[in-house]
mmCIF file of the N, C-alpha and C atoms, coordinates in Angstrom:
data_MODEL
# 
_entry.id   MODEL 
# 
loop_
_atom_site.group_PDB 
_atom_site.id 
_atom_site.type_symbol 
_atom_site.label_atom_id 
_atom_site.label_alt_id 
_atom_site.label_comp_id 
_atom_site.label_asym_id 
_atom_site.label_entity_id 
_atom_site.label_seq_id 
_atom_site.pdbx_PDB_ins_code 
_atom_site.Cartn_x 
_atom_site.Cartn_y 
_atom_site.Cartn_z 
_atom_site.occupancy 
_atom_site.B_iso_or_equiv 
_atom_site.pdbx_formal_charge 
_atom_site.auth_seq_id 
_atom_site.auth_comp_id 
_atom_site.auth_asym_id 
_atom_site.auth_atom_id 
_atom_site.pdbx_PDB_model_num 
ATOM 1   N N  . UNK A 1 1  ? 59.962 -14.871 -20.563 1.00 0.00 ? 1  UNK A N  1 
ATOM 2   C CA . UNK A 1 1  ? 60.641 -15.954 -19.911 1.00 0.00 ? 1  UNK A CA 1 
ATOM 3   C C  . UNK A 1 1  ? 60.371 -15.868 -18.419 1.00 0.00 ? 1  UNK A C  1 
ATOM 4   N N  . UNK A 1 2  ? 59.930 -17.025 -17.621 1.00 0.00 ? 2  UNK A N  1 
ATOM 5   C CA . UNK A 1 2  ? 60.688 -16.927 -16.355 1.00 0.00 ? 2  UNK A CA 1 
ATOM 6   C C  . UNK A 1 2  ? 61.788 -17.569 -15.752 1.00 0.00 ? 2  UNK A C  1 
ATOM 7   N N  . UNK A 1 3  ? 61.834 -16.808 -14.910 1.00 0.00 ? 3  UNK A N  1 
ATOM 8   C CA . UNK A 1 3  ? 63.263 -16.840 -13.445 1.00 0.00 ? 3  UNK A CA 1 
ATOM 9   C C  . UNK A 1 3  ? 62.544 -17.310 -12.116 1.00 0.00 ? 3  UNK A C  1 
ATOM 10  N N  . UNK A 1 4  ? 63.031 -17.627 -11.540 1.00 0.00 ? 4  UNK A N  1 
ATOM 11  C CA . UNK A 1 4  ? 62.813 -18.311 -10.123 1.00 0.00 ? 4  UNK A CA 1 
ATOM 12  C C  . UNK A 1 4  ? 63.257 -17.102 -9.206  1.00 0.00 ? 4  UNK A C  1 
ATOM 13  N N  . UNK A 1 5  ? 64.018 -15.905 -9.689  1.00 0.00 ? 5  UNK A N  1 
ATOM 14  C CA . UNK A 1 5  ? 64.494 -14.395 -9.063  1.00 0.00 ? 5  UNK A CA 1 
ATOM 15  C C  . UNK A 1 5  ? 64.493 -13.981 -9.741  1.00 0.00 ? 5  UNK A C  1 
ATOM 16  N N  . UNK A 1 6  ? 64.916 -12.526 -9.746  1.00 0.00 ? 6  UNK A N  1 
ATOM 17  C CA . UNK A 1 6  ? 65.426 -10.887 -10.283 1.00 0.00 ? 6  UNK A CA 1 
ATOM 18  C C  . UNK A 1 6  ? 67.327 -11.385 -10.723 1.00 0.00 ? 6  UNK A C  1 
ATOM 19  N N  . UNK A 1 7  ? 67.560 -11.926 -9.430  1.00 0.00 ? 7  UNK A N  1 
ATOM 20  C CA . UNK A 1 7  ? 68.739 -12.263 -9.552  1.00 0.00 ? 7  UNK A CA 1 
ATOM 21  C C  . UNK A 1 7  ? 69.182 -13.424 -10.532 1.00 0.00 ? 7  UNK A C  1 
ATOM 22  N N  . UNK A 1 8  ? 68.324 -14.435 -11.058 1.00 0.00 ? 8  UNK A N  1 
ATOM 23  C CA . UNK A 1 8  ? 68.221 -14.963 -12.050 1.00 0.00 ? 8  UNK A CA 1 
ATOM 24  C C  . UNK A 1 8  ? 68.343 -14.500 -13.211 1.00 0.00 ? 8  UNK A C  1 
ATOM 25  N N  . UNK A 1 9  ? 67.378 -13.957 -13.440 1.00 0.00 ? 9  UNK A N  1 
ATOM 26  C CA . UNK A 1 9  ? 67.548 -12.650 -14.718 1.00 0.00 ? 9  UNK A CA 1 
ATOM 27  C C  . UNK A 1 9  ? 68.289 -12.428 -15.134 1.00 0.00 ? 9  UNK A C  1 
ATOM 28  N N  . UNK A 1 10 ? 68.669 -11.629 -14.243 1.00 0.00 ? 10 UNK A N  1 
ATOM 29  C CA . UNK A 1 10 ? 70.109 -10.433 -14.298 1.00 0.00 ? 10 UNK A CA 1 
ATOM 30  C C  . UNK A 1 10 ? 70.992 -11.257 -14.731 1.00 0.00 ? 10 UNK A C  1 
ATOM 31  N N  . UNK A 1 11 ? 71.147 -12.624 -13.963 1.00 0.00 ? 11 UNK A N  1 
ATOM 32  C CA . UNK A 1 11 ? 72.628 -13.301 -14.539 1.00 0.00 ? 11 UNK A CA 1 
ATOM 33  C C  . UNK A 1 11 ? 72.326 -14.283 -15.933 1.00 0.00 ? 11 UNK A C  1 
ATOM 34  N N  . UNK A 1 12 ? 71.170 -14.437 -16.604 1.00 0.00 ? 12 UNK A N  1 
ATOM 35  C CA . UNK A 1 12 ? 70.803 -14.576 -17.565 1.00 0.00 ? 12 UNK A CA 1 
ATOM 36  C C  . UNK A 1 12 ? 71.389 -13.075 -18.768 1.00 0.00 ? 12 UNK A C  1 
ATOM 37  N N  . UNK A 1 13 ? 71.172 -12.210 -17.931 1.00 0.00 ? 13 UNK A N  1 
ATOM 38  C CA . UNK A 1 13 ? 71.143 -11.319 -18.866 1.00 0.00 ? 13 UNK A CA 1 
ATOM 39  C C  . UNK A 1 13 ? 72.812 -10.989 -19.268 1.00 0.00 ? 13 UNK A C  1 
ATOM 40  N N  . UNK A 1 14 ? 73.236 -11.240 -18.373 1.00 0.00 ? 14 UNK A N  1 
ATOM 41  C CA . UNK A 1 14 ? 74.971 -11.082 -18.315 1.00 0.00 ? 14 UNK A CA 1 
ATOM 42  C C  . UNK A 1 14 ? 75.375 -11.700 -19.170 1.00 0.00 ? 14 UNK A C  1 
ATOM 43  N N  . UNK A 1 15 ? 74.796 -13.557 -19.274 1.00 0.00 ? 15 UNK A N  1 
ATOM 44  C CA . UNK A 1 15 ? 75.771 -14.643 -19.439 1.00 0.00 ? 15 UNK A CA 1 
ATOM 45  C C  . UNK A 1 15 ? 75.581 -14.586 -21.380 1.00 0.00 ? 15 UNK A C  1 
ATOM 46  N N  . UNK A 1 16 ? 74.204 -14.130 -21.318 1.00 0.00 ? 16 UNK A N  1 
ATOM 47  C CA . UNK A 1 16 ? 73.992 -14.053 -22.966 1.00 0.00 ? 16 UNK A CA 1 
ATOM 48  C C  . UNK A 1 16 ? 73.701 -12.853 -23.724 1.00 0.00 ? 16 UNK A C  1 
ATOM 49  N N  . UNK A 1 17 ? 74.413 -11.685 -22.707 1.00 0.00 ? 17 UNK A N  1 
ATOM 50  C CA . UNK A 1 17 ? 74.152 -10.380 -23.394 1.00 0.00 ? 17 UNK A CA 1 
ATOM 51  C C  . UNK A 1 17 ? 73.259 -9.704  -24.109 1.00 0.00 ? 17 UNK A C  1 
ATOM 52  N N  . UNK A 1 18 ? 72.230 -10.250 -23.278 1.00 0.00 ? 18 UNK A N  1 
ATOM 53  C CA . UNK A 1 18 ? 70.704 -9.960  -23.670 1.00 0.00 ? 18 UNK A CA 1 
ATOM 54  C C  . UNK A 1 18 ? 70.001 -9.077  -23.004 1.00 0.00 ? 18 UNK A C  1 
ATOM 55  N N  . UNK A 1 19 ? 68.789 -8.527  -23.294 1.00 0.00 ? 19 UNK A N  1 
ATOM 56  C CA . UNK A 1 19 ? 67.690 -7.760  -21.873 1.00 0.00 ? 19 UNK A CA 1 
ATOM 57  C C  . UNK A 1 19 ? 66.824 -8.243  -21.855 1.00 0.00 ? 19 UNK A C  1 
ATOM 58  N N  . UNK A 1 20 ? 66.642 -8.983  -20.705 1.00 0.00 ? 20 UNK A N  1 
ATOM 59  C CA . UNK A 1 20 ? 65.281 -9.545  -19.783 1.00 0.00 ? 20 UNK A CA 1 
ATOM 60  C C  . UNK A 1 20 ? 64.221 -8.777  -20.272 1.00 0.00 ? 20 UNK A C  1 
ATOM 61  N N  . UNK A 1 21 ? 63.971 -7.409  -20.474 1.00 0.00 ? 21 UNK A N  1 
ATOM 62  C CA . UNK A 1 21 ? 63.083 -6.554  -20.467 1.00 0.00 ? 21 UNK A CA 1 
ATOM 63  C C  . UNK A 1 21 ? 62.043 -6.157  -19.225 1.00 0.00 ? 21 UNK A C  1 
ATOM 64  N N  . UNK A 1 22 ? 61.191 -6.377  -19.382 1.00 0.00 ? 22 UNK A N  1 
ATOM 65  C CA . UNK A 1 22 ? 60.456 -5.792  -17.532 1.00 0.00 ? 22 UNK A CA 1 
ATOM 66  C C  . UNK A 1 22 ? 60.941 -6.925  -16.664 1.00 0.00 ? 22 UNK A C  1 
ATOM 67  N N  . UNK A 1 23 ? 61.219 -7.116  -15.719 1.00 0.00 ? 23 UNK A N  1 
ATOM 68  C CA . UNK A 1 23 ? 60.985 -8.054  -14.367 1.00 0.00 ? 23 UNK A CA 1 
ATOM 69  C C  . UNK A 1 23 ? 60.124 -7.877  -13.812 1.00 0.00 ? 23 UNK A C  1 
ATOM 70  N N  . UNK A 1 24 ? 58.624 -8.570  -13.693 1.00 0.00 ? 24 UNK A N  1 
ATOM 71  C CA . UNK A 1 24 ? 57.504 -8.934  -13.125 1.00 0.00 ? 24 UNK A CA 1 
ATOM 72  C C  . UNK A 1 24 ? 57.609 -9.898  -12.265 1.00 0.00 ? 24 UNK A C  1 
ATOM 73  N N  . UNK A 1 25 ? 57.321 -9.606  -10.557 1.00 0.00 ? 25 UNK A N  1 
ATOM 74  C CA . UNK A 1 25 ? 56.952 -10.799 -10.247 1.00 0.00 ? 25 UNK A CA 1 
ATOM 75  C C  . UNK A 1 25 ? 55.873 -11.036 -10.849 1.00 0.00 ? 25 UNK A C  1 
ATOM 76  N N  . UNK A 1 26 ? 55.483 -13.206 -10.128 1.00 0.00 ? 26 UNK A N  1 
ATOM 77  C CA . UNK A 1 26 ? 54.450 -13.748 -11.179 1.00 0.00 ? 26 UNK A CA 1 
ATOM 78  C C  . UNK A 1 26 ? 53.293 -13.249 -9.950  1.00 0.00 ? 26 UNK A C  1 
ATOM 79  N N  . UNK A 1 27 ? 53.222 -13.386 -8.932  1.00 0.00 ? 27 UNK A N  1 
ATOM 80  C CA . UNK A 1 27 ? 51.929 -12.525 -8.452  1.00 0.00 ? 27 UNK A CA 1 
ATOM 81  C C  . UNK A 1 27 ? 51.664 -11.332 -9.439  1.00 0.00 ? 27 UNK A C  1 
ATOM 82  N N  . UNK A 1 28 ? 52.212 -10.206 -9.726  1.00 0.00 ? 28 UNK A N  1 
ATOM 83  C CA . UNK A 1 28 ? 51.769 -9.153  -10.330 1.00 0.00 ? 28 UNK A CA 1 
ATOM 84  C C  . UNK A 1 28 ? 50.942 -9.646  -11.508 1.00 0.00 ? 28 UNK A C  1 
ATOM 85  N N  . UNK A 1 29 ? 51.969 -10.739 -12.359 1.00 0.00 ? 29 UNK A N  1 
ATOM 86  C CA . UNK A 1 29 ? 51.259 -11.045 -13.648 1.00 0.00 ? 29 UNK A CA 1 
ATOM 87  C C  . UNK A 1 29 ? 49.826 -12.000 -13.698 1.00 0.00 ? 29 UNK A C  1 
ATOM 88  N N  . UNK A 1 30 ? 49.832 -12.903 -11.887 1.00 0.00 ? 30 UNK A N  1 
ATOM 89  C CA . UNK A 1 30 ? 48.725 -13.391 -12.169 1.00 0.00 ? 30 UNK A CA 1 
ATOM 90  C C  . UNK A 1 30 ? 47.398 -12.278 -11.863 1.00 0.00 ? 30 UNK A C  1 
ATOM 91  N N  . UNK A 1 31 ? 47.914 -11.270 -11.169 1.00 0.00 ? 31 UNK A N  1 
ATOM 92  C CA . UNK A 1 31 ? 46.545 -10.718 -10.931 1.00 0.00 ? 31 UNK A CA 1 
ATOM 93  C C  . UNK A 1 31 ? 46.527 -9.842  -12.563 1.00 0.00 ? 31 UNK A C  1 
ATOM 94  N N  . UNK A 1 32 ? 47.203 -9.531  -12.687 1.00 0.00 ? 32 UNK A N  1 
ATOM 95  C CA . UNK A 1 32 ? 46.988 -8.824  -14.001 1.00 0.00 ? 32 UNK A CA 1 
ATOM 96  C C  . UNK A 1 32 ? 46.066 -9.452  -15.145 1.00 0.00 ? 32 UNK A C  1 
ATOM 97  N N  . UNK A 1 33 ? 46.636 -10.829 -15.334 1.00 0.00 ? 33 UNK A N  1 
ATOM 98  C CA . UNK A 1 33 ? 45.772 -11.518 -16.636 1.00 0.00 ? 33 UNK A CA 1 
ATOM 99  C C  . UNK A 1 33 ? 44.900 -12.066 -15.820 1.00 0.00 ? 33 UNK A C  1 
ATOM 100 N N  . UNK A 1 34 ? 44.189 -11.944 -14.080 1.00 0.00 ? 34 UNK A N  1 
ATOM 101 C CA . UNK A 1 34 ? 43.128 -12.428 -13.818 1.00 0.00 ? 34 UNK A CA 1 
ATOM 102 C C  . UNK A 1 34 ? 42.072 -10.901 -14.053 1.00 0.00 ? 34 UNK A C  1 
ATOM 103 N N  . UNK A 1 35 ? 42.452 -9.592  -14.608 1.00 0.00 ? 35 UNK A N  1 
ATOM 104 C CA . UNK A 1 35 ? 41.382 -8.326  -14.773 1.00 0.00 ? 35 UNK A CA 1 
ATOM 105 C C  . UNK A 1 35 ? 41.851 -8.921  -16.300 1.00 0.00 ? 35 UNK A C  1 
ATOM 106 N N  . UNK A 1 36 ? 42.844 -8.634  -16.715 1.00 0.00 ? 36 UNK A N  1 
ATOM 107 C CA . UNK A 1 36 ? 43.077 -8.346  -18.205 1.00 0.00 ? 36 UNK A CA 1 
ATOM 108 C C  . UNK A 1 36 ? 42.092 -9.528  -18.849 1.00 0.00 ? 36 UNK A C  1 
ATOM 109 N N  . UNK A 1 37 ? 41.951 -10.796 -18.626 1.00 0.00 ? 37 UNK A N  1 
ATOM 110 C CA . UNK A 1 37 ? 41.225 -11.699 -19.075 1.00 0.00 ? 37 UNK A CA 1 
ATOM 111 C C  . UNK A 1 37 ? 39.689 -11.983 -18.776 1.00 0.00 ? 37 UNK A C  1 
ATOM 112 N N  . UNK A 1 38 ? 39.157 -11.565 -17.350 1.00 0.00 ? 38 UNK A N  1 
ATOM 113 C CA . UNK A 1 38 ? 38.174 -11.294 -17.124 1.00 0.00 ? 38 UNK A CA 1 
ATOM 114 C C  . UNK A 1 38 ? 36.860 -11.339 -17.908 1.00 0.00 ? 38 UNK A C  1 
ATOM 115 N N  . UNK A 1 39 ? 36.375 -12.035 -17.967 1.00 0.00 ? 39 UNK A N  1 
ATOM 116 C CA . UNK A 1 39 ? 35.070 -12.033 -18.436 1.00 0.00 ? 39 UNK A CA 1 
ATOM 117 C C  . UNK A 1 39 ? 35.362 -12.353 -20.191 1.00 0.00 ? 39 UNK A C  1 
ATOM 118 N N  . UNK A 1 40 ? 36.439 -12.758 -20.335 1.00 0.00 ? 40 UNK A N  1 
ATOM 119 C CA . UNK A 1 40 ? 36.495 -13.081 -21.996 1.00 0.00 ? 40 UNK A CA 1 
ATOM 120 C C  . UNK A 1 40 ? 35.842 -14.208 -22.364 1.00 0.00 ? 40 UNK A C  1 
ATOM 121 N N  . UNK A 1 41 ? 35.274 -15.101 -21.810 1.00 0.00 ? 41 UNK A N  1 
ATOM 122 C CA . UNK A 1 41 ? 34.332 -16.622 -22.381 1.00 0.00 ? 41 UNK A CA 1 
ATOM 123 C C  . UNK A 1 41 ? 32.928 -16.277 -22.607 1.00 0.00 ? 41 UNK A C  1 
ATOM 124 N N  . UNK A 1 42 ? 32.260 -14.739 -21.570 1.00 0.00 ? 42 UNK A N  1 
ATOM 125 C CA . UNK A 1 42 ? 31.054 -13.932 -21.899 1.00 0.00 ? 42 UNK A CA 1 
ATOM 126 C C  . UNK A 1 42 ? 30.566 -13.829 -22.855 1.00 0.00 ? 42 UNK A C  1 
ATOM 127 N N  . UNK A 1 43 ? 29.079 -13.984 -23.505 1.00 0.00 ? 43 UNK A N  1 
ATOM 128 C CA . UNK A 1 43 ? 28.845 -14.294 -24.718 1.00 0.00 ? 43 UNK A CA 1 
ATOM 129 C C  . UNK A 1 43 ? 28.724 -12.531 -25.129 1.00 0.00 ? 43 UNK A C  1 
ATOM 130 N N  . UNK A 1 44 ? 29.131 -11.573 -24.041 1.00 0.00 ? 44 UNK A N  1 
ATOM 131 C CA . UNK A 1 44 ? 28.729 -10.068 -23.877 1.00 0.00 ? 44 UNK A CA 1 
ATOM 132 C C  . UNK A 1 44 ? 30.011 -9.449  -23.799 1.00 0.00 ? 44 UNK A C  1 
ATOM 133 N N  . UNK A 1 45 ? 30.945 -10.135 -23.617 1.00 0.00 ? 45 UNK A N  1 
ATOM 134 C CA . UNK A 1 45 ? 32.247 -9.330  -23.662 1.00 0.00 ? 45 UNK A CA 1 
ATOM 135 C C  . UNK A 1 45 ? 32.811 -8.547  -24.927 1.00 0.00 ? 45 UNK A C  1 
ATOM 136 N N  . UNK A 1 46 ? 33.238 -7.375  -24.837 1.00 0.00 ? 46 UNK A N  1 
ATOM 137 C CA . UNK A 1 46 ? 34.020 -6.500  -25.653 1.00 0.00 ? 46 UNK A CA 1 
ATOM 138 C C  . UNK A 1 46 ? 35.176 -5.964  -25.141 1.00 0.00 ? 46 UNK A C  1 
ATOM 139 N N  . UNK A 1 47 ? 36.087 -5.936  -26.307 1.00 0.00 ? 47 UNK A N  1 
ATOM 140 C CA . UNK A 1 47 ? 37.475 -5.797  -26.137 1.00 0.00 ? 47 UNK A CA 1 
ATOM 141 C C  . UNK A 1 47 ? 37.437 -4.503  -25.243 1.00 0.00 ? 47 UNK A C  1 
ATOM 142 N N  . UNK A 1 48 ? 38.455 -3.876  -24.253 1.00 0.00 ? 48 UNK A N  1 
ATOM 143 C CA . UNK A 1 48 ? 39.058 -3.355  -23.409 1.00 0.00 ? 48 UNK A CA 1 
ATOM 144 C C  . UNK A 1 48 ? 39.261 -2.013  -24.454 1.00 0.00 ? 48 UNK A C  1 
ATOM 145 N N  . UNK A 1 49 ? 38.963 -1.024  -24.177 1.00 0.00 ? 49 UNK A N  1 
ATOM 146 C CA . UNK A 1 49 ? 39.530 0.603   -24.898 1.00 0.00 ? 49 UNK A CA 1 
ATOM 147 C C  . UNK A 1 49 ? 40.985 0.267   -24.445 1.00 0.00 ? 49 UNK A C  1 
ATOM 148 N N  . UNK A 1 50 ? 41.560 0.895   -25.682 1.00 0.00 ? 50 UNK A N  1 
ATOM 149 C CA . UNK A 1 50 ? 43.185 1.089   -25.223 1.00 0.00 ? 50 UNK A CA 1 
ATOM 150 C C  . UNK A 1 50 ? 43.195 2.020   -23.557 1.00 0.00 ? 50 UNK A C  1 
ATOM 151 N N  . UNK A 1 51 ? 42.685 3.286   -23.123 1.00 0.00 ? 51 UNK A N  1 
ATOM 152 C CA . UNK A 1 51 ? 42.405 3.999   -21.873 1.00 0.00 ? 51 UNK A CA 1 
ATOM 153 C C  . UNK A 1 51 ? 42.262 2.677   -20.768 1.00 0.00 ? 51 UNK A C  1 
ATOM 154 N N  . UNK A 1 52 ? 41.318 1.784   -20.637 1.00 0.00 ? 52 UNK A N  1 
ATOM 155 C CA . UNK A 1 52 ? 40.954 0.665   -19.782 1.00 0.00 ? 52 UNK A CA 1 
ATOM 156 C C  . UNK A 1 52 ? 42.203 -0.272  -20.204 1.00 0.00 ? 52 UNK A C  1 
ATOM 157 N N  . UNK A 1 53 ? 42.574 -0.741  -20.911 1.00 0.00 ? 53 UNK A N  1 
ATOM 158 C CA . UNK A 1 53 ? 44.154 -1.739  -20.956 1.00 0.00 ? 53 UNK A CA 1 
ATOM 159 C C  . UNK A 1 53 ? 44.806 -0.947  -20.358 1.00 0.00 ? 53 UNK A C  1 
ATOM 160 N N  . UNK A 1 54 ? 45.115 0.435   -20.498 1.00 0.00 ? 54 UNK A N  1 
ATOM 161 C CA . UNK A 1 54 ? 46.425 0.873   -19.921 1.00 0.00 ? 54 UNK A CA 1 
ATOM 162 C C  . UNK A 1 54 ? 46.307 0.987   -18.343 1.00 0.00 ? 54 UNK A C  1 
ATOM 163 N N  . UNK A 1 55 ? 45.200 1.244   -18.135 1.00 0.00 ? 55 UNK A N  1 
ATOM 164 C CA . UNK A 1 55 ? 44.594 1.776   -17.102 1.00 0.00 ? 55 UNK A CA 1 
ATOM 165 C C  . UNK A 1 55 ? 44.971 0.149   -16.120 1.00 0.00 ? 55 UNK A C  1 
ATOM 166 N N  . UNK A 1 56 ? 44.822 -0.982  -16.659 1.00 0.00 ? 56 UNK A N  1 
ATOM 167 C CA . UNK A 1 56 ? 45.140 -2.212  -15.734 1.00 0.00 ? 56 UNK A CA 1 
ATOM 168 C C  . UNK A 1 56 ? 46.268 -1.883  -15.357 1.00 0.00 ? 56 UNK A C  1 
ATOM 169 N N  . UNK A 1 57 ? 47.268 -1.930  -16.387 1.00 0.00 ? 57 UNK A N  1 
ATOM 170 C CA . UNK A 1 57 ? 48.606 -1.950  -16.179 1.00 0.00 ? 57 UNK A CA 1 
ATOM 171 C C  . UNK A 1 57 ? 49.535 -0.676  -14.981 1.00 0.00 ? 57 UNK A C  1 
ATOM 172 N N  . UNK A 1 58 ? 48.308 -0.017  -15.121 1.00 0.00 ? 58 UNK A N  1 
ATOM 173 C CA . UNK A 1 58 ? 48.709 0.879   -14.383 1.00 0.00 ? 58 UNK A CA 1 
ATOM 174 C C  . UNK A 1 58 ? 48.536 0.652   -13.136 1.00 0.00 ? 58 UNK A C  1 
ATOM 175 N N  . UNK A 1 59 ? 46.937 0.186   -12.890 1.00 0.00 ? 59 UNK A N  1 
ATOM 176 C CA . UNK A 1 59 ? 46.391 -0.090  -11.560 1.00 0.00 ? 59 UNK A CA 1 
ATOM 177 C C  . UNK A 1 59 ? 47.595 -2.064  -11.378 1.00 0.00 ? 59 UNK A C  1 
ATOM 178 N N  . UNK A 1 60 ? 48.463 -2.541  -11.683 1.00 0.00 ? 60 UNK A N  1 
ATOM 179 C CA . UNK A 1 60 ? 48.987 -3.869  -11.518 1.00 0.00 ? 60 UNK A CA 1 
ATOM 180 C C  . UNK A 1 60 ? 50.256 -3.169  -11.136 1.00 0.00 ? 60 UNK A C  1 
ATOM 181 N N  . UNK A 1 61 ? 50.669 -1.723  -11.235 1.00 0.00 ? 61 UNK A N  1 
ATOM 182 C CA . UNK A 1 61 ? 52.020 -1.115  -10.826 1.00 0.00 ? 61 UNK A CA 1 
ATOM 183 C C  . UNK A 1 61 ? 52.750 -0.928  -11.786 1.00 0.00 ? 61 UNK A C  1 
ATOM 184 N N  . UNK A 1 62 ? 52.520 -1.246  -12.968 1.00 0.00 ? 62 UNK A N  1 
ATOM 185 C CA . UNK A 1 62 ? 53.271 -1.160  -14.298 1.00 0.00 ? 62 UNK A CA 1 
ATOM 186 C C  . UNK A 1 62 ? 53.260 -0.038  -14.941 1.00 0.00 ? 62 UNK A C  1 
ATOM 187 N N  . UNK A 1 63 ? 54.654 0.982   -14.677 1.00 0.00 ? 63 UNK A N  1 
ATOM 188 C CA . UNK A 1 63 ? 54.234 2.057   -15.655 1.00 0.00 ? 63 UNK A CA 1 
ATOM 189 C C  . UNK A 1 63 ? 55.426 2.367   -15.759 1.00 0.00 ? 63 UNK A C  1 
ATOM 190 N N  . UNK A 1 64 ? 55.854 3.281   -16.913 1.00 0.00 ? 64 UNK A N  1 
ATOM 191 C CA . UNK A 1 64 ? 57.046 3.790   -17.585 1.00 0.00 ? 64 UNK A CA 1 
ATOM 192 C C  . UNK A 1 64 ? 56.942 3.373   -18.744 1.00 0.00 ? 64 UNK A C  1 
ATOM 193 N N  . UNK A 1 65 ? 57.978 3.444   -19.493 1.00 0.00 ? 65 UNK A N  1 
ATOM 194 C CA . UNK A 1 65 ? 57.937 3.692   -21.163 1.00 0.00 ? 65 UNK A CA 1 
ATOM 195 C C  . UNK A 1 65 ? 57.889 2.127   -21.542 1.00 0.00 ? 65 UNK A C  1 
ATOM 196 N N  . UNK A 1 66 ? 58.376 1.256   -21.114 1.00 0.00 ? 66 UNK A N  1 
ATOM 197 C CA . UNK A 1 66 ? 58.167 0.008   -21.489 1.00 0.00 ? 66 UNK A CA 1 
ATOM 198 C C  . UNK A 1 66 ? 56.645 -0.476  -21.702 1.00 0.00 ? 66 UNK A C  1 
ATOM 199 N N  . UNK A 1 67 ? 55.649 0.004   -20.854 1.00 0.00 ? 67 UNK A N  1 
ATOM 200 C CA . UNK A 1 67 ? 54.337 -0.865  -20.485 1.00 0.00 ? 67 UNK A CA 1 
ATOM 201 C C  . UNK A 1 67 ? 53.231 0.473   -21.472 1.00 0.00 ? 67 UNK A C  1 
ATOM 202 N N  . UNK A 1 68 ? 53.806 1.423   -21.804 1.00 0.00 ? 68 UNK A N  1 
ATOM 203 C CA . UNK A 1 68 ? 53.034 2.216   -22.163 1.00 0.00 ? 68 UNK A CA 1 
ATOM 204 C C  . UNK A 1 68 ? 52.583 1.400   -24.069 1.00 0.00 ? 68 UNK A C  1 
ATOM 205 N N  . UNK A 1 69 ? 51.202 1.528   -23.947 1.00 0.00 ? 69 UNK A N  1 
ATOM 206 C CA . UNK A 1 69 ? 50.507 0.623   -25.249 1.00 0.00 ? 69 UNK A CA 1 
ATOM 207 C C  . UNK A 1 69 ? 50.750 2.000   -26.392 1.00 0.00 ? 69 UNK A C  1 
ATOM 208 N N  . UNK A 1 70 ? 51.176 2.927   -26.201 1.00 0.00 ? 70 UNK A N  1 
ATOM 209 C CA . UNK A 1 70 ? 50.723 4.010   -27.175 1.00 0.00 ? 70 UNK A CA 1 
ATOM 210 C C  . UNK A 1 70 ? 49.979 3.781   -28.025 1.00 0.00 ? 70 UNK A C  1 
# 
């Protein structure tokens, strides 16, 4: 889902006793799906090793138990 804030969220998350789950700003997520997607229309492209996916997420600031692909 998005929020227009963090503080959005949060009171989303209150009002329907739910969890948001990560809060990403959308800068983070656009640069993210601009590597994560990268070169996918290539008539040469191959899928990403799980090591290289995690490895985005890592290099986009995303890490802890939520973002981890195990």
């Amino acid at each position: 889902m998005a929020f227009r804030s963090e503080g959005d969220a949060r009171a989303w998350e209150l009002e329907r006793g739910g969890d948001p789950g990560a809060i990403v700003p959308v800068e983070v997520l656009g640069e993210l799906s601009r590597e994560w997607y990268a070169g996918r229309l290539d008539d040469a492209w191959r899928p990403y090793s799980a090591r290289a996916r995690q490895a985005l997420l890592r290099e986009a600031g995303l890490s802890g138990e939520f973002w981890e692909l195990g």
